[in-house]
N, C-alpha and C positions, 0 to 999 in steps of 0.2 A: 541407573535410575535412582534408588538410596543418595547419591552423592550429589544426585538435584535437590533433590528432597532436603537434604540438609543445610544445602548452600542456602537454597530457599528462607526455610526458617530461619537461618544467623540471621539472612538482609532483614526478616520480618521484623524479629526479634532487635536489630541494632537500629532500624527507623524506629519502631515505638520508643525503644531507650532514647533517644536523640530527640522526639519530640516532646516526651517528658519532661526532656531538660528545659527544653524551649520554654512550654508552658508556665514552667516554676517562675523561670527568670522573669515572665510577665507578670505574674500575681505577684511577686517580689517588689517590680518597678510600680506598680499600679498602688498599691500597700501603702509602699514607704513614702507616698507623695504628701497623705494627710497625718502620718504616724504620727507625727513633735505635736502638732496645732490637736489632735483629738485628745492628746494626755494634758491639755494646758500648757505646753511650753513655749516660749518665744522661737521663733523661727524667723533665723537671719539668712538671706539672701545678696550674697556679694557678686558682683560678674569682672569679669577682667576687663582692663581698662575704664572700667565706671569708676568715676569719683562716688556714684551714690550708694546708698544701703537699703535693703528693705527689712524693715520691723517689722514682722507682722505685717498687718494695712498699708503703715505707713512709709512713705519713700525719707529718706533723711541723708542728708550730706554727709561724706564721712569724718569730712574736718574741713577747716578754711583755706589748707594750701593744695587742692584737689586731689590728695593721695587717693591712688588707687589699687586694686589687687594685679599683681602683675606674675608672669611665669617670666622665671628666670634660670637658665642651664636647666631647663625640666622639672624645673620645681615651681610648684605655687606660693608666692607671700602676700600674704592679706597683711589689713592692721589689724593686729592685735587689739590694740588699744581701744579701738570702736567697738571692738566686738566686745569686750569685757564691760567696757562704756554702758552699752545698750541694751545688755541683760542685768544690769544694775551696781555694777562691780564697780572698786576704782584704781586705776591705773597709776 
């Protein structure tokens, strides 16, 4: 009877640890969505295969020869160059 008893509370005991996790991970993703834009900072938005960028608001092309962010061998490359562009820097 004891060795129910105990098997019992671990499963109790490892579902609530595991739903906790769960939880976190949601306040985390939920958070992190206005975090840059609520301190003041620019917030760039690239997507793969778009030639375009998002500032802020605004939609903006990333340049004139339609370069865009592409995954390559499992790696991601953006341009750089727009991105330092568009936060005010110069390349």
């Amino acid at each position: 009877m004891t060795a129910n008893i105990k098997k019992t509370m671990a499963f109790i005991i490892a579902a609530v640890m595991v739903c906790l996790a769960f939880a976190g991970i949601v306040v985390w993703n939920t958070q992190t969505d206005n975090a840059f834009a609520a301190n003041g900072e620019t917030v760039i938005t690239l997507q793969i295969d778009n030639p375009e960028m998002t500032v802020g608001d605004d939609t903006l092309s990333i340049d004139d020869s339609g370069t865009a962010s592409v995954i390559v061998d499992d790696r991601t490359l953006v341009p750089v160059r727009a991105i330092i562009e568009a936060v005010g820097g110069t390349a």
